[in-house]
C-alpha positions in Angstrom: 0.0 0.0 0.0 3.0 2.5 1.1 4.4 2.0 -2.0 1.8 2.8 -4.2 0.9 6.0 -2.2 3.5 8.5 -4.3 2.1 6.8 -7.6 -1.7 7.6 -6.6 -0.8 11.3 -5.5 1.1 12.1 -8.6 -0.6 10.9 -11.1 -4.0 13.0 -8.9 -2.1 16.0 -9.6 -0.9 15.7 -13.2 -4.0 14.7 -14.3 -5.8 17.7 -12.9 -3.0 20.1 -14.0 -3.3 18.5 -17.5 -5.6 20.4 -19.2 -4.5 23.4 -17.7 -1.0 24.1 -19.6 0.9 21.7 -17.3 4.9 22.0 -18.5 7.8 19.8 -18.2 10.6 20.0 -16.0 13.3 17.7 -16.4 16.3 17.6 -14.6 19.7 14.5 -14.9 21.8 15.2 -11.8 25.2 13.2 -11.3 27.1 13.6 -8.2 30.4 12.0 -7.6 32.2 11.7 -4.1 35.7 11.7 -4.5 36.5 11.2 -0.6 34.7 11.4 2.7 34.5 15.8 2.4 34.8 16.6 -0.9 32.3 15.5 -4.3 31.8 16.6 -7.4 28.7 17.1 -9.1 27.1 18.3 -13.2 23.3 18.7 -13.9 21.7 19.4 -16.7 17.8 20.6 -17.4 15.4 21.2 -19.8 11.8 22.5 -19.4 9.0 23.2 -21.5 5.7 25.2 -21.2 3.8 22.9 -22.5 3.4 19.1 -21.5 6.7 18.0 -23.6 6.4 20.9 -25.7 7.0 24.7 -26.5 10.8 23.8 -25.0 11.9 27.3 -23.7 14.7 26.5 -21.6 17.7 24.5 -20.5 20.7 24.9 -18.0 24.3 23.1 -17.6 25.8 23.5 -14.5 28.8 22.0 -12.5 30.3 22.5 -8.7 31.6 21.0 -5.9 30.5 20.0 -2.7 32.6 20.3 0.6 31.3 18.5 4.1 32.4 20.2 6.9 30.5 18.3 9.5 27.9 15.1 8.6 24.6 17.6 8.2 26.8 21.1 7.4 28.6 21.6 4.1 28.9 24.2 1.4 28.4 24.1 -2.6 30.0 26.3 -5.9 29.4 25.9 -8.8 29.0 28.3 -12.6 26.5 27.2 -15.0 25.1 28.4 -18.7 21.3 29.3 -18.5 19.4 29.8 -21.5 15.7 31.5 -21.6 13.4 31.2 -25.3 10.4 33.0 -26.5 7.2 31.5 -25.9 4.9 29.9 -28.9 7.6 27.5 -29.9 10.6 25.1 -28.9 14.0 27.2 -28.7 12.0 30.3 -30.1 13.7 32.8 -30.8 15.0 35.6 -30.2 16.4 34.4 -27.0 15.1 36.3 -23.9 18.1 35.4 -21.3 21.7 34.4 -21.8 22.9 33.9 -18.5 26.6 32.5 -16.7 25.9 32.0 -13.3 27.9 31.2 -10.3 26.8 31.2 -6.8 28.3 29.7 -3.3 25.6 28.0 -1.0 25.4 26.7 2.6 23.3 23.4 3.2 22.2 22.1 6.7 20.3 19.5 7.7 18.0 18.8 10.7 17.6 14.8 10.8 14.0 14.5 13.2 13.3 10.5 13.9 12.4 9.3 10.3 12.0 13.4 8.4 15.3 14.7 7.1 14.5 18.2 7.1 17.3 20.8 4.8 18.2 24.3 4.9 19.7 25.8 1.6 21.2 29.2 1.5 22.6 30.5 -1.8 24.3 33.8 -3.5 24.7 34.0 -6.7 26.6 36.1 -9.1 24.3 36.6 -12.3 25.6 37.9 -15.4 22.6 38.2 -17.7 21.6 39.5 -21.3 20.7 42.7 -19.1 23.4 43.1 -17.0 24.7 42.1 -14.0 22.7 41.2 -11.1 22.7 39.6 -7.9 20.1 37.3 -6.2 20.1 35.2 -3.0 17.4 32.3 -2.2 16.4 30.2 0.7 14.9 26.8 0.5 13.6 24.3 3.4 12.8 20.7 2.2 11.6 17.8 3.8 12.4 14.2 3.0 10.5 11.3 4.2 10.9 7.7 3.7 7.8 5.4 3.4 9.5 2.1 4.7 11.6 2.6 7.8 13.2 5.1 9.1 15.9 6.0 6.6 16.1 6.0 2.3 18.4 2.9 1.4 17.7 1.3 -2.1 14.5 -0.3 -2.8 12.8 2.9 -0.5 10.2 5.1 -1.7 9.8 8.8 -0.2 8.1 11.6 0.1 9.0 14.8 -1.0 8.3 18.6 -0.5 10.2 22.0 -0.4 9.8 25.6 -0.7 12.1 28.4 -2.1 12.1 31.8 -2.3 13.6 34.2 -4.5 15.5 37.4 -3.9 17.7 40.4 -5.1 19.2 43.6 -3.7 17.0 45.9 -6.1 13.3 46.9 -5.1 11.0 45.5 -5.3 13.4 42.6 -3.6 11.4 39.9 -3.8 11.6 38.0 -7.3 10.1 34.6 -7.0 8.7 31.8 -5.3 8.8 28.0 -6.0 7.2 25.1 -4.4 7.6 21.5 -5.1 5.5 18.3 -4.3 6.5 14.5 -4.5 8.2 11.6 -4.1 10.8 9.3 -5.6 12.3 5.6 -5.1 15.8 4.6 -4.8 16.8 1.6 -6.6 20.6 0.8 -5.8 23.2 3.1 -3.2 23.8 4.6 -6.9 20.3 5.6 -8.7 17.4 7.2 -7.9 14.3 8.8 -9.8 12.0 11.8 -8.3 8.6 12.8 -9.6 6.3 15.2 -8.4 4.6 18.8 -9.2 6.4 22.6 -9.3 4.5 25.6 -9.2 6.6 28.5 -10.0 5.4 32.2 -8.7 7.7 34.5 -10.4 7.2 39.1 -10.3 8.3 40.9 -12.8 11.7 39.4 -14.1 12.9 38.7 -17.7 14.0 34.9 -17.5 11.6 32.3 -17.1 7.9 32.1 -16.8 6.3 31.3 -14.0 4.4 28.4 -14.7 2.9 24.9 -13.6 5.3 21.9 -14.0 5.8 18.0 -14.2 8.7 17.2 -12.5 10.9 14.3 -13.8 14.5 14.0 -12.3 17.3 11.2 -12.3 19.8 10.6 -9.6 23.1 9.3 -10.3 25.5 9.1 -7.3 28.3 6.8 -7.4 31.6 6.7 -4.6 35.0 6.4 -6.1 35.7 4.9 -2.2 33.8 2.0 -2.7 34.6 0.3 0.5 32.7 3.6 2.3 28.8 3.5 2.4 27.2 6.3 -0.2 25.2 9.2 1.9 22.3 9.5 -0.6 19.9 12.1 0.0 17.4 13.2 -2.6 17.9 16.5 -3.9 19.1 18.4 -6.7 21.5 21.6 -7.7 18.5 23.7 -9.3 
């Protein structure tokens, strides 16, 4: 029954969102771990504004991860962002060229069986329009569905919000929530579903819209006598 519970909900919610301009969101995440503090990682998206079509965006991205403490580490990373015209896939002309880079703090607060994570992020933006910066905050919540911990063959729940921000008025810029779950088949790969609603006031890159959320995790240890720390999340 537990495991069919993240199947039932999603498929609730896309089915409803359907016929109401539902997009894609698709996300391949790989994340290496070179030793017990420090791992790599590269992702790469693409996302649509209609249900696999009108493509109007993708991102490539790469950083590093180092762990000070078990639940405290902190992220880089630079990345190419590219925004299209609406009505089309890769429309043009293009509305955002962007090379990112950003530094980020992540802690999290383990509570029994919820894994709860706080993201902090600054990032250096240097746009089609200029230079700009932005900071977000995210808080997520991971929980398993058998047991107390995600080890392969576990399906989860999962949910986070973020929030948006510059250092120009109005200040606030957008607001994005995500809904859903995932399983974890080996210590090495994992898959996460779900739903993203995307609030977004008054900017020129993407368009806030609703989503379908498709995303596949691979992890891999080049220490492979060590145990891999998997946790679902991504870079976006």
């Amino acid at each position: 029954m537990k495991k069919n519970v993240c199947v039932l909900f999603l498929f609730i919610v896309c089915k409803s969102l359907a016929q109401n301009g539902l997009g894609s969101w698709n996300i391949l995440n790989v994340t290496m771990k070179i030793n017990p503090k420090w791992s790599v990682f590269s992702e790469g998206q693409i996302r649509s504004l209609s249900f696999y079509n009108q493509f109007h965006y993708y991102e490539i991205k790469v950083g590093a991860t180092y762990k000070i403490k078990p639940n405290f580490s902190v992220t880089t990373g630079i990345g190419d962002y590219n925004t299209y015209s609406e009505g089309g896939n890769f429309e043009k002309p293009m509305q955002n060229n962007e090379i990112r880079t950003w530094a980020q703090v992540n802690l999290k607060n383990p509570f029994d069986y919820i894994v709860f994570e706080h993201r902090y992020r600054a990032e250096q933006r240097f746009t089609s329009y200029g230079y700009r910066n932005r900071f977000r905050y995210r808080l997520s919540a991971v929980v398993p569905l058998q047991g107390k911990k995600i080890e392969p063959k576990t399906f989860y729940l999962s949910a986070w919000n973020e929030i948006f921000f510059t250092d120009n008025e109005p200040f606030f810029e957008r607001n994005r929530l995500f809904i859903g779950g995932g399983y974890e088949f080996s210590e090495n790969i994992a898959i996460q579903t779900g739903y993203i609603h995307q609030f977004d006031y008054k900017i020129n890159d993407e368009t806030g819209r609703d989503f379908f959320n498709l995303t596949l995790l691979y992890n891999f240890d080049l220490k492979k006598k060590e145990k891999h720390d998997f946790h679902p999340s991504t870079n976006d």
